[in-house]
C-alpha positions as CSV (number, residue, x, y, z in Angstrom):
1,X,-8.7,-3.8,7.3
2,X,-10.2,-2.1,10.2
3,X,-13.9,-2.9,9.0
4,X,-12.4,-6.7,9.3
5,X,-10.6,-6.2,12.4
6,X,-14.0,-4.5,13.8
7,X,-16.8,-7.4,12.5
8,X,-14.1,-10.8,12.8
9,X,-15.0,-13.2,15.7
10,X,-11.7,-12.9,18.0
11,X,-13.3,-14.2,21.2
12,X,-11.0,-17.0,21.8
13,X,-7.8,-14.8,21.4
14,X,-9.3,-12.9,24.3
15,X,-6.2,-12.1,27.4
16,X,-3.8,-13.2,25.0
17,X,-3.5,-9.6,23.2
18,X,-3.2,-6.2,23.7
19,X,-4.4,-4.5,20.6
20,X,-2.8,-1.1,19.6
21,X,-2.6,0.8,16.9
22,X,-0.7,3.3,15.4
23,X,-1.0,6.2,12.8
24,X,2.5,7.8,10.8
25,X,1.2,11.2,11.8
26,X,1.2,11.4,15.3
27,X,4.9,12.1,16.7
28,X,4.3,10.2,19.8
29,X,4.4,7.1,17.8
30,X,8.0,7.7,15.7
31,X,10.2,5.8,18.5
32,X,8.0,2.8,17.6
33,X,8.7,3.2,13.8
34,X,12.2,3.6,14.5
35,X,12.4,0.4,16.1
36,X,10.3,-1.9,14.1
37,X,10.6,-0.1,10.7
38,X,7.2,-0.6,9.0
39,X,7.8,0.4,5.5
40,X,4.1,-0.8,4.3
41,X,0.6,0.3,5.2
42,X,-0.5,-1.5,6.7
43,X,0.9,-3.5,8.3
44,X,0.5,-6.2,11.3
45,X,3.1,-7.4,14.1
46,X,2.7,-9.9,16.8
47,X,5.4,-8.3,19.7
48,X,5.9,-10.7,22.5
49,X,6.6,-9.2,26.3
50,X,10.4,-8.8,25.6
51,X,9.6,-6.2,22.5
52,X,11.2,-9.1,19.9
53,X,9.0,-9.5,16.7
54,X,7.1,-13.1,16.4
55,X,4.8,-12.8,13.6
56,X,4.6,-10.0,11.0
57,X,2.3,-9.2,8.0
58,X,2.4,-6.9,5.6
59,X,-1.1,-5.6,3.6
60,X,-4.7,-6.4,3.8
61,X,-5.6,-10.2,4.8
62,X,-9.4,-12.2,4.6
63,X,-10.8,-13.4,7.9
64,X,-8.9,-16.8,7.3
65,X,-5.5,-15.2,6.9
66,X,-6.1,-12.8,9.9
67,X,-7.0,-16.0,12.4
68,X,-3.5,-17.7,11.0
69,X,-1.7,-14.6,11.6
70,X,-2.9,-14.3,15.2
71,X,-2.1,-18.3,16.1
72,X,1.1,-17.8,14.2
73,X,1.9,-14.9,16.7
74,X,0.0,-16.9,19.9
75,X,2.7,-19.9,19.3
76,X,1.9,-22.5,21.9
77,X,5.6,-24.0,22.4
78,X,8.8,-22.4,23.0
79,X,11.0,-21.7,20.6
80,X,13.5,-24.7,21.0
81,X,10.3,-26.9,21.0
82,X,9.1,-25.5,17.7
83,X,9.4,-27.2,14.6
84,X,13.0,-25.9,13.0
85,X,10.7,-24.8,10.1
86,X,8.7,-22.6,12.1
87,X,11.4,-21.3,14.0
88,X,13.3,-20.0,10.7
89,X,10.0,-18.7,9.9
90,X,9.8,-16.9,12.6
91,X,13.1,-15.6,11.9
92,X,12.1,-14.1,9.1
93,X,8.6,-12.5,10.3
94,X,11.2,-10.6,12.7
95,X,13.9,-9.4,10.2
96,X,11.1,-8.4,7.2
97,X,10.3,-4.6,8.2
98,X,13.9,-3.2,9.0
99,X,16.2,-6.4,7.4
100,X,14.3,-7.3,4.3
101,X,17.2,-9.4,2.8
102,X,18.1,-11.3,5.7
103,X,14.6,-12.1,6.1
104,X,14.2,-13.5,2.6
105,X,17.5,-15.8,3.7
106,X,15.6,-16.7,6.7
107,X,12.1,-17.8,4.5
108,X,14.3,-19.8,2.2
109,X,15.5,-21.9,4.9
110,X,12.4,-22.3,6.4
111,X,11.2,-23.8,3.2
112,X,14.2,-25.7,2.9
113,X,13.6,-27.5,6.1
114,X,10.0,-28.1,5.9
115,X,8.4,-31.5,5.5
116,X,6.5,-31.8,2.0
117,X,3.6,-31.5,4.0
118,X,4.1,-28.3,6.1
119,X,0.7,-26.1,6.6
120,X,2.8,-22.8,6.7
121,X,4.5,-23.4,3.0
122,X,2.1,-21.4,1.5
123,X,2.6,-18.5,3.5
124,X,6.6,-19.3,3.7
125,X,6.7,-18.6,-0.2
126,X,4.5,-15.7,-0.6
127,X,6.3,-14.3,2.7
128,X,9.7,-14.8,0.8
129,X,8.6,-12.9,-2.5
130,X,7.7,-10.2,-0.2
131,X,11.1,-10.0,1.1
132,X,12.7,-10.2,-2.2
133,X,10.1,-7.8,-3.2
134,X,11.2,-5.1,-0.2
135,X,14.9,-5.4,-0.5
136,X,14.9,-4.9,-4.4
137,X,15.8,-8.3,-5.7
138,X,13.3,-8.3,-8.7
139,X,14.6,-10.5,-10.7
140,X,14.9,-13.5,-7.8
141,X,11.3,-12.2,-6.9
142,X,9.2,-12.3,-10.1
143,X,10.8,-16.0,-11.1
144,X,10.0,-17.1,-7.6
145,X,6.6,-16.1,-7.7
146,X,6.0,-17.5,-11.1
147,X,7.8,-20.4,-10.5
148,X,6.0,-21.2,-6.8
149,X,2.5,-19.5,-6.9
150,X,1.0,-21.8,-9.8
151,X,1.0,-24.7,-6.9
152,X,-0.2,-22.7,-4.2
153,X,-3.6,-23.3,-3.0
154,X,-6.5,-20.8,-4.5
155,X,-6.6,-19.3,-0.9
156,X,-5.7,-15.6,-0.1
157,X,-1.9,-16.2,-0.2
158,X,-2.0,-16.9,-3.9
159,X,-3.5,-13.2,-4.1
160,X,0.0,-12.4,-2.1
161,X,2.4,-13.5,-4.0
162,X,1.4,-13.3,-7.2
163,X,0.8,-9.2,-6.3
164,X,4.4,-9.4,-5.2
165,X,5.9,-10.9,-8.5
166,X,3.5,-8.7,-10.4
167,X,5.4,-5.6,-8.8
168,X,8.8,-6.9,-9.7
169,X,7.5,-7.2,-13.0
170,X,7.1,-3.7,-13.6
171,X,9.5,-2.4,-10.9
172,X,12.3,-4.3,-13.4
173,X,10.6,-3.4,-16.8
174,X,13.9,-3.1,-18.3
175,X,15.8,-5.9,-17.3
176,X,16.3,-8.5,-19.9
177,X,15.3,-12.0,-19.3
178,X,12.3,-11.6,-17.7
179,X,9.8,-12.0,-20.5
180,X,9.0,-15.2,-19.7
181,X,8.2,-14.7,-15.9
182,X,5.9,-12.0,-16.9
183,X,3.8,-14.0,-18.5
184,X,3.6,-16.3,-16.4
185,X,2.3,-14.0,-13.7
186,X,0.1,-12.0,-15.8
187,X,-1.9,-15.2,-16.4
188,X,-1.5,-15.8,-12.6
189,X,-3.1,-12.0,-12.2
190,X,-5.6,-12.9,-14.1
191,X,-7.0,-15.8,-12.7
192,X,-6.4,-14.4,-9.3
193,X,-9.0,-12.0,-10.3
194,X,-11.2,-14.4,-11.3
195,X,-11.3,-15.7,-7.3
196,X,-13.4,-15.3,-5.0
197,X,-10.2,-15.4,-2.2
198,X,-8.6,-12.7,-3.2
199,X,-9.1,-10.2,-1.5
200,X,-10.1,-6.4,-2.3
201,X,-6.5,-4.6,-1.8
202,X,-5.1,-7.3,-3.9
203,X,-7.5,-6.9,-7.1
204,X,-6.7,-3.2,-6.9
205,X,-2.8,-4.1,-7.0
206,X,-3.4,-7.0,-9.6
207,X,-5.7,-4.2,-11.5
208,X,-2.6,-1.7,-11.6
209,X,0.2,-4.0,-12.5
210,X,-1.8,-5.2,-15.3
211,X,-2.3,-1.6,-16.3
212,X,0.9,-0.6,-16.2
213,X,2.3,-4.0,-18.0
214,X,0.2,-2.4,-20.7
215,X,1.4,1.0,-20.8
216,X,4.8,-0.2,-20.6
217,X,4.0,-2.5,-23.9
218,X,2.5,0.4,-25.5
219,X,-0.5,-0.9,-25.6
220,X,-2.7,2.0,-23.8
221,X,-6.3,0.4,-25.2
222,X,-5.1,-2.5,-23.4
223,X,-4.5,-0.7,-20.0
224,X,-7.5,1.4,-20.8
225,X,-9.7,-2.3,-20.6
226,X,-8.4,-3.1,-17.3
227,X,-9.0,-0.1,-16.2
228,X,-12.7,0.2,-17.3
229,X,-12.9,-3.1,-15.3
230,X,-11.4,-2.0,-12.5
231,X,-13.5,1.1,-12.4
232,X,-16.9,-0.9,-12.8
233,X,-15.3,-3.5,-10.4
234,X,-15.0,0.3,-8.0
235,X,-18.3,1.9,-8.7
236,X,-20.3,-1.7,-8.0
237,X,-19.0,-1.9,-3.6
238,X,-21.6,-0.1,-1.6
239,X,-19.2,1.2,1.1
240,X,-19.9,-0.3,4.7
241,X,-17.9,2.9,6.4
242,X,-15.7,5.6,6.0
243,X,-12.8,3.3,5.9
244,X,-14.4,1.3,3.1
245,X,-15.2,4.5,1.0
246,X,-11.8,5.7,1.4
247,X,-10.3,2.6,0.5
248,X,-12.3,2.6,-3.2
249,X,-11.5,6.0,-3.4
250,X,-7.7,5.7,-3.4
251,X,-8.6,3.0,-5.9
252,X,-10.2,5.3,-8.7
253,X,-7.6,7.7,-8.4
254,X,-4.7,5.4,-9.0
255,X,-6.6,4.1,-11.9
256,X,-7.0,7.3,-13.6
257,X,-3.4,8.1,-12.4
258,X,-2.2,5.3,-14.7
259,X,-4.5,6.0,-17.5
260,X,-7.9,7.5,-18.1
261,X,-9.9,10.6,-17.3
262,X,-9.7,12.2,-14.1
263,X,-13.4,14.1,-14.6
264,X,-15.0,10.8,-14.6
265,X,-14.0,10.1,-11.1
266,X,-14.8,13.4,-10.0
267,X,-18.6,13.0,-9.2
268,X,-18.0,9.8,-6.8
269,X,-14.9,11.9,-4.9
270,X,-17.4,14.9,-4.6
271,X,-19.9,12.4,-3.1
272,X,-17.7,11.0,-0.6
273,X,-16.1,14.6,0.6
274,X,-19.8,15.2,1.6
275,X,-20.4,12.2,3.3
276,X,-16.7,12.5,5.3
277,X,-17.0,16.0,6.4
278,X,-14.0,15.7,9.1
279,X,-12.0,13.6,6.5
280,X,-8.8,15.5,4.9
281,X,-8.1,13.5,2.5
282,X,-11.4,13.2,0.9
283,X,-10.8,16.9,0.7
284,X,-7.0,15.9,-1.1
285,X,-8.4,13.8,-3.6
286,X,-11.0,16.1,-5.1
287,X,-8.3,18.8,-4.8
288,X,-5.9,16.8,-7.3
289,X,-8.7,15.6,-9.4
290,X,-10.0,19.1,-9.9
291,X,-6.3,20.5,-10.9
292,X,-5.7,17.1,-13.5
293,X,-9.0,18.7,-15.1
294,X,-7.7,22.2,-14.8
295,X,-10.6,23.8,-12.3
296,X,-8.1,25.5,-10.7
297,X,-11.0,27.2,-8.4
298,X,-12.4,24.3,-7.4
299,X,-9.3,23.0,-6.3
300,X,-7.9,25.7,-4.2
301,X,-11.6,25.5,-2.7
302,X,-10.9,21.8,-1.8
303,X,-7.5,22.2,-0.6
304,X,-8.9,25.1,1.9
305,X,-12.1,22.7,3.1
306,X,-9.3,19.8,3.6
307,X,-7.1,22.4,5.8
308,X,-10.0,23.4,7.9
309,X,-10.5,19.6,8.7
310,X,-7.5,19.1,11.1
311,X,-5.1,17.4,9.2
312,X,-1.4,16.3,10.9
313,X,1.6,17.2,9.2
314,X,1.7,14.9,6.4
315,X,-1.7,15.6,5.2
316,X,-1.4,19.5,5.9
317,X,1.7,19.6,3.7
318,X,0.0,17.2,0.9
319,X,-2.8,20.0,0.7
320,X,-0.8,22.9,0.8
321,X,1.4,21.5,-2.1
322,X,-1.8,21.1,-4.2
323,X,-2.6,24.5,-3.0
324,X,0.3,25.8,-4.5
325,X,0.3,24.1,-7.7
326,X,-3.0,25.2,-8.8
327,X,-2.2,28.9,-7.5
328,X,0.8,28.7,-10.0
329,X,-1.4,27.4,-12.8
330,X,-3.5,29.9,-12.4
331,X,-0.7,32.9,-12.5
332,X,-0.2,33.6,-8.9
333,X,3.4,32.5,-8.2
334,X,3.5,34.6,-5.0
335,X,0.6,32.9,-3.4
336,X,2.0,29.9,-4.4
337,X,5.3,30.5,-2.8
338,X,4.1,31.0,0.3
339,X,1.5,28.0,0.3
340,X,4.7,26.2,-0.2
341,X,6.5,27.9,2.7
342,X,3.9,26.7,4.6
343,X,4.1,23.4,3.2
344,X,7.8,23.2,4.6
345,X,7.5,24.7,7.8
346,X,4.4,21.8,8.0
347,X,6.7,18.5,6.3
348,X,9.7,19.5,9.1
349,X,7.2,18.4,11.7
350,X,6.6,14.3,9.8
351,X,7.5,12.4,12.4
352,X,8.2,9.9,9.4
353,X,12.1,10.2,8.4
354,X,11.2,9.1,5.0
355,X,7.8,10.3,4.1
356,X,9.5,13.8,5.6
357,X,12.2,13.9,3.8
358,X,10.4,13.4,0.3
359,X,7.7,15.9,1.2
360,X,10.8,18.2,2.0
361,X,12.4,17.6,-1.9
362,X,9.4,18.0,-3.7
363,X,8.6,21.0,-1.8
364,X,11.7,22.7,-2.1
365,X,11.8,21.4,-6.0
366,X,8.3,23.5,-6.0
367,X,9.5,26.2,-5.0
368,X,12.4,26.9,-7.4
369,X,9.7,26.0,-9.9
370,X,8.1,29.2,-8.9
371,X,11.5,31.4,-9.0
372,X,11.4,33.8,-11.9
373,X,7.6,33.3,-12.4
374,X,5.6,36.6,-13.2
375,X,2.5,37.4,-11.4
């Protein structure tokens, strides 16, 4: 997103925003995620002078979607002159990061009051799945999808919703009833895919629902397909920055999280580490690449290059972790123990509340994993 942010033509919003943006590790930042409660990355808000959410976006968006977004935020009348369907959507744009529920409630009456022919319907729907997808109503959210998104228009927000149904799907694997729903949306996946408009976040998410649909079937030659595609789909983007590179990057390794071979991925990880020497997490991917393949070594190695590179807490207690686990798998449970103790003393500092407090379980479930171990 920030390659789009940095080349999009915003001339005419200039004077009517001030840009800022804001990263989980820094703890100057955690009043801001109290109060507005992002819960995706990334994602986008519109705050007017009074601090009060007007438009809100969750995950990557085209050019198109990103111009909406910022005239969606810009408004032009006040709210009592708004259109009521507007209004309620609005409503729901403010409740989606901290009230996910009440903001679905507010989507569904925007819809409900809309004229047949409201421009914003599109994004009302998919915005509503999202809803239902963040405050755990699957079920409501994978029908909705698969019953709204097959009359959407072929434009980025059919990318949206059907990625949201897609993830009920398989967040509610076991719930009975939704066989024909998932269906439904895997053929949506699929021609999603096939589009032009949707946009590269989205084919990696369409990419690993499919994959896991299949793994949860059984079938692993199936999710072993779509992930050959995805990983030719990967290895054929010529990065246009860091950013880019990353992004594909966090791509291959989900893939071969799901299913596949971690040592095929290896080379291109190895490739980017040296093209991003100040970037940690290059470092963090190699790391947990080289311990899925067993090079122990190698992964300490990368761990130690990806502490050297300045990471903030979250990223210095993700490398220490992998530090530890690859000391343990190679028999040296005291060195482990205290990478770990240094992994604790470095997750108490995640300005996060929750990305701290799961970096604080696993850790300490790490550690009792290394009681009793011999040297």
């Amino acid at each position: 997103m920030r390659d789009l942010l940095d080349h999009a033509d915003l001339a005419r919003y200039a004077g009517q925003f001030v840009w800022l943006e804001l990263n989980y590790d820094d703890a100057k930042n955690l009043a801001f995620f109290t109060k507005y409660g992002p819960n995706a990355t990334p994602t986008f808000f519109v705050i007017d002078p009074q601090g009060q959410v007007v438009a809100t976006q969750t995950g990557a968006m085209s050019s198109q979607e990103l111009t909406q977004f910022l005239d969606r935020g810009a408004g032009g009348l006040p709210a009592d002159q708004r259109p009521a369907a507007n209004t309620a959507l609005a409503q729901g744009d403010a409740l989606l990061a901290l009230r996910p529920a009440d903001a679905a409630k507010a989507y569904r009456e925007a819809l409900r009051l809309a004229p047949a022919d409201w421009p914003r319907r599109d994004l009302a729907e998919a915005s509503l799945v999202v809803a239902l997808q963040d405050s755990r109503q699957w079920r409501q959210c994978a029908e909705t999808a698969a019953t709204e998104a097959p009359s959407m228009k072929r434009e980025p927000a059919f990318g949206r919703i059907v990625v949201a149904g897609m993830w009920c799907v398989t967040s509610a694997q076991d719930a009975p009833g939704l066989d024909s729903a998932a269906r439904r949306l895997e053929a949506l996946a699929k021609e999603a895919l096939s589009l032009s408009s949707t946009v590269r976040d989205h084919r990696d998410e369409l990419y690993r629902t499919l994959m896991y649909l299949s793994v949860n079937r059984g079938d692993e030659g199936k999710a072993t397909e779509w992930g050959n595609r995805w990983l030719a789909e990967l290895d054929a983007v010529s990065p246009a920055s860091d950013e880019e590179r990353s992004a594909v990057d966090i791509a291959r390794v989900e893939n071969v999280q799901i299913v596949g071979d971690p040592a095929h991925i290896l080379p291109a990880l190895i490739a980017s580490e040296r093209a991003m020497p100040h970037n940690y997490n290059a470092s963090l991917r190699v790391a947990q690449m080289e311990s899925a393949v067993k090079h122990f070594d190698e992964a300490i190695a990368a761990c130690n290059r990806g502490l050297a590179r300045a990471p903030g807490a979250n990223g210095r207690s993700w490398l220490l972790q992998t530090k530890a686990h690859a000391l343990l798998q190679r028999g040296q449970p005291a060195e482990a123990r205290r990478a770990l103790q240094e992994a604790l003393q470095a997750a108490q500092a995640i300005p996060e509340k929750a990305a701290r407090e799961m970096n604080l379980t696993m850790i300490s479930n790490s550690l009792k994993q290394t009681e009793g171990a011999k040297q």
